[in-house]
N, C-alpha and C positions, 0 to 999 in steps of 0.2 A: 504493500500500500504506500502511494506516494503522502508527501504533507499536502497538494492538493485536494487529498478525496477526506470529506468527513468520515467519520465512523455514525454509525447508526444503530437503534436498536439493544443499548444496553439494556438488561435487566435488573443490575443494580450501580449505586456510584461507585464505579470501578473503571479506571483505563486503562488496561493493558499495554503496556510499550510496546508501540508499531515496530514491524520488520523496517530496519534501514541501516543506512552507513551512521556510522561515528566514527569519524577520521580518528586515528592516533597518532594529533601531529602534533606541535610545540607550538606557539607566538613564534618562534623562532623560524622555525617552519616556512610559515606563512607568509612572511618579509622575504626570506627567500627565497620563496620559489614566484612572489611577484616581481623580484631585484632582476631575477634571471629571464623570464618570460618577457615581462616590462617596463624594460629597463626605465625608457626614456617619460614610463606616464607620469603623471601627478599624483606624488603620496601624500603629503602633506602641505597644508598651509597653513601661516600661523596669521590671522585675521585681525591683524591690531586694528584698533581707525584710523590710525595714519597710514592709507592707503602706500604712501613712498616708503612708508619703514616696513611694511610687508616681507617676509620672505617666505619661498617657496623651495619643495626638495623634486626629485625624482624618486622612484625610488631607486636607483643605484644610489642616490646621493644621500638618500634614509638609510641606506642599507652598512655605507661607508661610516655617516655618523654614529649608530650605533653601534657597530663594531670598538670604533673608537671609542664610545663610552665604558663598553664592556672592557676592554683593555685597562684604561685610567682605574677603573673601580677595581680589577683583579691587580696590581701596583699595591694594593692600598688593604683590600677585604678578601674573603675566601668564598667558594661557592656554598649557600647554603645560610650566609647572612641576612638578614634581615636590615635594608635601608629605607628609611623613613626621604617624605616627599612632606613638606610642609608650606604652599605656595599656592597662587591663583593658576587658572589655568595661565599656559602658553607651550607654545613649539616644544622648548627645551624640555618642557614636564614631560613632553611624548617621548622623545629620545630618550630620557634619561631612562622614563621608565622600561621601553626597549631593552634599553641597553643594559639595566639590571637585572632581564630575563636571561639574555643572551651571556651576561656574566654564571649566571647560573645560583643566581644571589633571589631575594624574597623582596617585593617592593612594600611595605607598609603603606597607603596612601591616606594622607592626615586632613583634615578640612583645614584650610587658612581661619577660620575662627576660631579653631580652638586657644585656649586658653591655658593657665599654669596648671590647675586642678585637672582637666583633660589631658593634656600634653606631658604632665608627669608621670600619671598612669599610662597612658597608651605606650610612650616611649619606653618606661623601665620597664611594663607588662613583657611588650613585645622582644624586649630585649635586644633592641636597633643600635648598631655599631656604628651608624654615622644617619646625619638629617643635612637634605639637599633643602636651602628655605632661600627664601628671601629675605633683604633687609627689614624693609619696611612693607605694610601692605594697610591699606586706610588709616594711615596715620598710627599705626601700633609699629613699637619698634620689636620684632619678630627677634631678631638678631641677640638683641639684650637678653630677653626673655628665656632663648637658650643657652645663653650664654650665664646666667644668672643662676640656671636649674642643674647647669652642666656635671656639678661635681659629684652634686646627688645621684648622677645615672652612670656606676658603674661600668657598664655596657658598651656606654658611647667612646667613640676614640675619634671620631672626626665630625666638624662640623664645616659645610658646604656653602656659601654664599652663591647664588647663581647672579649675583654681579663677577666672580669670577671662572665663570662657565668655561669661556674661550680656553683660558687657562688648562683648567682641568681639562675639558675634550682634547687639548695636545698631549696632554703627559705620562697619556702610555706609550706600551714601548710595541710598536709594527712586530716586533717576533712573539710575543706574548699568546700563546696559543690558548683557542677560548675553548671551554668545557664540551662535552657531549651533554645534551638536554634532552630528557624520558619527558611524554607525553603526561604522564600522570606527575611529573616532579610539581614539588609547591612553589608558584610563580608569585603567590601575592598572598599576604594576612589584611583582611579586608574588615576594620572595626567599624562593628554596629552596636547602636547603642541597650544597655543591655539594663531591664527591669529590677537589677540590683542595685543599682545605680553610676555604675560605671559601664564601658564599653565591653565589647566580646568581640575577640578577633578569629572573623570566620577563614578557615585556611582551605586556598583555593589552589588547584592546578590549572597546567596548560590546558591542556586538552580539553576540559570542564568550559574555559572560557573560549576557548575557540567554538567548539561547536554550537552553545547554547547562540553564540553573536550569529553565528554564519546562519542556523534554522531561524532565529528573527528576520534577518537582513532577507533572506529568501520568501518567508511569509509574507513579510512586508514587499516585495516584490521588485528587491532588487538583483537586477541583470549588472554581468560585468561590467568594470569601469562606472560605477554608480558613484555620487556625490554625496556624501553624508557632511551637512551644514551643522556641526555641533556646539553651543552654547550651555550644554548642561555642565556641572563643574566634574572635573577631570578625578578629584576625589573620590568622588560619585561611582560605584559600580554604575550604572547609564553610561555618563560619559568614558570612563576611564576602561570599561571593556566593550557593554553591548553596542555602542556604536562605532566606536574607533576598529575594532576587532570585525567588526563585521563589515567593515569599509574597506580594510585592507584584504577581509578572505577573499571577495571580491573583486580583490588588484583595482578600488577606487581611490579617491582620493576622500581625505578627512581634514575637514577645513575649521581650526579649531580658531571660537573667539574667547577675548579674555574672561568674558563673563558676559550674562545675559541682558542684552539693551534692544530692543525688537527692531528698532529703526534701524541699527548695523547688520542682525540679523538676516532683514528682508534685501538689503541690498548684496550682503555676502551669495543669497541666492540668485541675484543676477547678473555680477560680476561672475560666479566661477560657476552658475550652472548647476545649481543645487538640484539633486530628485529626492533625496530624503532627508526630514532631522525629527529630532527626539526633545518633545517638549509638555511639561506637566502643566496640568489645565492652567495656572495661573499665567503662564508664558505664552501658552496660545491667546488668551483673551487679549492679553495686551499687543500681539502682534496683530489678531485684527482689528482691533481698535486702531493703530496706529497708521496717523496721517498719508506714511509714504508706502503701504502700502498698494494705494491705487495707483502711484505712480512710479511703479518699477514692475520689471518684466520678472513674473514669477513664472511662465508657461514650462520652463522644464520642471517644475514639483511634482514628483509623484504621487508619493504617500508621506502623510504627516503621521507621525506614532506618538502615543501619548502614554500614560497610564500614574503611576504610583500614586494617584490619587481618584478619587472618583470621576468619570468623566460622563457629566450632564450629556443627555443624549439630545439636547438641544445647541449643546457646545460641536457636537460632531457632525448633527444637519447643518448650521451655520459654516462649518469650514468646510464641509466639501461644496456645498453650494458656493460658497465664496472663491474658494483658492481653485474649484475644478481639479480638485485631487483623490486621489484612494485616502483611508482611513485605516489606522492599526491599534487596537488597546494592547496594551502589555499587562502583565501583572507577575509577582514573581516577587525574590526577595533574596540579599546575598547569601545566605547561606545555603541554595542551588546555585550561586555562580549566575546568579540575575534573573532572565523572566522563566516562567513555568507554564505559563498557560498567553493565547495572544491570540486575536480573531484574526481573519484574512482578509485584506482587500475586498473578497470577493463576497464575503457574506452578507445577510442582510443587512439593511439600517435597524431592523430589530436586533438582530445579534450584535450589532455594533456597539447599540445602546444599552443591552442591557446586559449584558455580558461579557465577559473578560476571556471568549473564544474558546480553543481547546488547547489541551496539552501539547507540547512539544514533541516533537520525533524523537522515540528511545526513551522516554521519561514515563515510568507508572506513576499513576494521581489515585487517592481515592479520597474520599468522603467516608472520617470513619466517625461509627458510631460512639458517640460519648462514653457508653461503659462497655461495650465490648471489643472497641478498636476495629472490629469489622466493617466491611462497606457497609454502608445508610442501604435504605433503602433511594428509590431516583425522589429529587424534588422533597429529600427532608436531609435539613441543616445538622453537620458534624465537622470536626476540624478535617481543614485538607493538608493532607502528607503526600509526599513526592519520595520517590524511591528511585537512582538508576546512577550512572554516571555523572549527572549535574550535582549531585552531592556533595557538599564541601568532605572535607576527610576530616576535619572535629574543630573545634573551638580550639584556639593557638595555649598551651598550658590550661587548660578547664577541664578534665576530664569531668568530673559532676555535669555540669554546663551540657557537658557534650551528649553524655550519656542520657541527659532531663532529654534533648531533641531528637539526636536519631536513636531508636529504641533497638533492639536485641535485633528483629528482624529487617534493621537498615532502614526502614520507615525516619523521615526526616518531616516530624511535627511543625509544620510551618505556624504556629499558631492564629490564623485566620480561621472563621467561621466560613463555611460555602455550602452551596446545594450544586447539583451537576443532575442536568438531563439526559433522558434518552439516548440523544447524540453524542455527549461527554462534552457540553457546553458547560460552563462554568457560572456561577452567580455567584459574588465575596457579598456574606450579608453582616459578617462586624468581625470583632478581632475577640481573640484568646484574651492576650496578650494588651494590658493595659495603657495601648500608648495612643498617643493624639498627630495626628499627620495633618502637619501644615505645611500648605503649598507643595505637596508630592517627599515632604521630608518629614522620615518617623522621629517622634521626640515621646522620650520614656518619662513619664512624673516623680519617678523615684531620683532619678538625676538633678532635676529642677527641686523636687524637693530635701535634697540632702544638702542642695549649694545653701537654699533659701535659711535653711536650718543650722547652719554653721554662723548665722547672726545669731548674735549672743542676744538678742532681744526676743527673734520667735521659738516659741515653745515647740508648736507642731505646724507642718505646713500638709496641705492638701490641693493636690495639682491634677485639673480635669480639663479635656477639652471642651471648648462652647462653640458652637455652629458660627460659621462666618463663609460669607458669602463670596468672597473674593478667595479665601486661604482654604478654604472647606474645613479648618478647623482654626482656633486658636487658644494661647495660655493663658488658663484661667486659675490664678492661687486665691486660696483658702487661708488665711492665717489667724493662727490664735497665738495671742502676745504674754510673754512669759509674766507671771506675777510678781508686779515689783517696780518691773521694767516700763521705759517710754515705749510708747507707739512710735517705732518709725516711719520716715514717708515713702510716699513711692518712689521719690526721686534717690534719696538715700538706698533702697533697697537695689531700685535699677543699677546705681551707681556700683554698688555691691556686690550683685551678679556678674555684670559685667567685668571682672575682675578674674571670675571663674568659669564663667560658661560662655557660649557664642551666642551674641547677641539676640538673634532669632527665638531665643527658647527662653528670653525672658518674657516673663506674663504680659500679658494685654490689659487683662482684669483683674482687678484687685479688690478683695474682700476680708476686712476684719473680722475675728467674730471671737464671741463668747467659748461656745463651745461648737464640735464638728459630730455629725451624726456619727453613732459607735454601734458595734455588735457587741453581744454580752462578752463575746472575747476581745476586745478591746479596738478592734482593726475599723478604720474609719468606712463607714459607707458612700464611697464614690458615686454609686449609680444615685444615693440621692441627691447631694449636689449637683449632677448630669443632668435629672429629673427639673430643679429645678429651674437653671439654668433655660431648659426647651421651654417651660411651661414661664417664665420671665416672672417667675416669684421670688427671684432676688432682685437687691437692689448693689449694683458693687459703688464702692466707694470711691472708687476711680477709675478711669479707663483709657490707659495711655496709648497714643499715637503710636500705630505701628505702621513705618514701609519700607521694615528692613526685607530684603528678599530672602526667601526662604530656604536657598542654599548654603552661602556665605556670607550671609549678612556683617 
């Protein structure tokens, strides 16, 4: 059965993994055998807006730089290392991280907002031998920060300025022979954030990320030499595999901008001829809202992909009518090594809209039943698990961790709620797992409320999402104030967070209060807060401006 033909006819929620290939090839692989087929096409481009400061490679000339980076790092670290990436997107971020597959080394990939409290942990967790960052990035000096943390993390032995990039890309040595890389070797520790309150580094292979991008990228209906216009952050499983990875299986080219601005966006499409990019509902609104799009040539767009958040099925008639293009949802989560289930171009505006498609080629899905772990029955709600080679291989150091997800029989407990029909179409109708997704980005309460709670003034904090229309979720804290102590302000507490967490995950809303609904065992009741919240029987006490973007803010 190819990935074009549906399945039909289940009789219970259960997908059995289609007959197909799963290449067992490397990233390495892949650059390869486009460097040598073709040579002279367009791999990459790095999308600044200063159109003159642009550059552009081949891929021989990707294929050169990377080596070269592989070299510099094997000088310096061993195969098998773990280096951290701490920066906005650009060009170099691609290379570099290339060029630490092809070292035979592990990329950590860190969001530029994180913080001392994030970046402490992640870095000593992961136990990263060197971080590639920048100086500065919105006025935070990055530099200091590591530099300040540096002595506390045993591990680290180099730190990387990519103001001195050039530098480093000369300073291996041309005889320095690069490793042999296995298909299943670990290419990346990918930290998501984890309901303890710290991160969880999902550890991923080659092979895992090549072929989940290359079955997207074909769903999605790209043909060789395809153009993937990408603005999602490079941090991001999105950006930093399912598109870039699926650009190049395809020997296209990947046109990466520094960060998401719609009006550069839309024009990056008609300068280089965009057919595909990957953008969560809040980046689609604003690019069709935006002025210039009625006056730039978007006619090579194919398909627009969306997903890691809900996407209004009125958001999907409005852009294909608009842009005259196919339609693709995603859905999925890094610890498959990114999407798991994703409709086709070809399906209806119903399945578009209300569904999040079928499983991917070689991936079992089911729906299992709450107390027996068995397939549901079709069309009644149980968590969906995924089973196959998309599997990350465990949580980086958590064996606990690991063991709570993927169970005895490989079963990898994605913590979502779903129903799956007939067909093995998919419907996600809420989460296990207590976390609030804004703007296509998961944020855990526990996190927010461990930072909030290290003020020496709050007793208890409790952290829910509340509906919002533009973000489809935002942070709403609960706080009860220690006895004794001043009531802080908002602006004091903001000030506060922002010290430790990335801007984006501080609250929206803010609520004082007495006391927080409790079970006789002591654990607060969130769904009543939740309840409230929809039903507009609170009043919060303030409600700060929020238009940080939801990646990097």
């Amino acid at each position: 059965m190819t990935d074009g033909t549906a399945r039909m006819n289940l009789t219970e929620s259960y997908w059995p993994a289609e007959p197909g290939e799963v290449r067992e090839v490397t990233v390495c692989d892949v650059i390869r055998h486009a460097a040598t087929t073709v040579p002279d096409r367009l791999a990459l481009v790095n999308c600044v807006p200063d159109a003159d400061a642009r550059k552009e490679w081949t891929y021989a000339e990707f294929l050169s730089d990377i080596e070269d980076v592989a070299r510099a790092l094997l000088a310096r670290y061993q195969p098998g290392d773990r280096i951290a990436i701490w920066a906005p997107n650009s060009a170099e971020w691609i290379v570099l991280q290339q060029g630490i597959a092809m070292a035979g080394m592990v990329l950590v990939a860190l969001n530029p907002a994180y913080r001392a409290r994030e970046m402490q942990f992640v870095l000593s967790q992961s136990e990263s031998v060197a971080v590639f960052l920048v100086d500065t990035h919105r006025d935070f000096d990055m530099r200091g920060m590591v530099d300040e943390m540096s002595s506390g993390l045993p591990h680290l032995r180099g730190i990387h300025p990519f103001s001195e990039w050039d530098e480093f890309l000369a300073s291996g040595s041309p005889s320095t022979a690069l490793p042999a890389i296995a298909p299943r070797d670990v290419v990346q520790v990918q930290y998501t954030s984890g309901t303890t309150g710290f991160p969880k580094g999902a550890v991923l292979h080659h092979m895992g990320l090549v072929n989940e991008a290359t079955f997207v990228a074909e769903r999605a209906g790209m043909s060789d030499g395809g153009v993937y216009i990408n603005a999602m952050p490079m941090y991001h499983i999105g950006g930093g595999a399912v598109t870039s990875f699926g650009a190049w299986a395809k020997r296209g080219t990947f046109v990466i901008l520094p960060g998401f601005d719609p009006g550069q966006l839309i024009e990056a499409f008609e300068t280089y001829r965009g057919t595909h990019t990957l953008v969560v509902p809040t980046m689609l609104i604003a690019m069709l809202d935006h002025p210039e799009l009625d006056r730039r040539d978007m006619s090579s767009l194919q398909t627009i992909l969306s997903g890691a958040a809900a996407v209004p099925a009125a958001l999907v008639r409005k852009t294909m009518a608009r842009l005259h293009c196919q339609f693709s949802i995603l859905f999925g989560q890094t610890e498959a090594h990114g999407v798991v289930s994703q409709t086709r171009v070809t399906d209806s505006p119903e399945d578009q809209s209300d569904t999040v498609g079928q499983p991917l080629p070689q991936l079992e899905m089911k729906i299992a039943d709450p107390l027996t772990g068995a397939p549901a029955a079709l069309e009644i709600a149980g968590e969906i698990c995924v089973r196959g080679y998309q599997n990350m291989l465990e949580y980086y150091n958590m064996p606990e961790e690991t063991a709570r997800t993927i169970d005895d029989e490989g079963w990898l407990h994605m913590g979502d709620i779903g129903k799956m029909d007939a067909r093995g179409f998919l419907k996600v109708t809420g989460r296990v797992k207590d976390m609030i997704i804004r703007g296509g980005i998961n944020l855990y309460p526990a996190e927010i409320e461990a930072a909030l709670q290290d003020h020496p003034a709050i007793e208890t904090a409790a952290v829910v999402g509340a509906p919002d229309e533009k973000w489809g979720e935002q942070v709403s804290a609960f706080l009860k104030i220690r006895h004794g102590s001043q009531q802080p302000t908002v602006a004091e507490l903001t000030d506060f967070l922002r010290q430790q967490i990335a801007p984006h995950k501080t609250p929206v809303f803010w609520k004082f209060v007495t006391d927080l609904p409790m079970t006789p065992t002591g654990k607060i009741q969130k769904f009543v807060l939740r309840d409230q919240i929809v039903e507009g029987s609170v009043t919060f006490d303030e409600v700060r401006t929020s238009t940080s973007a939801p990646a990097d803010a």
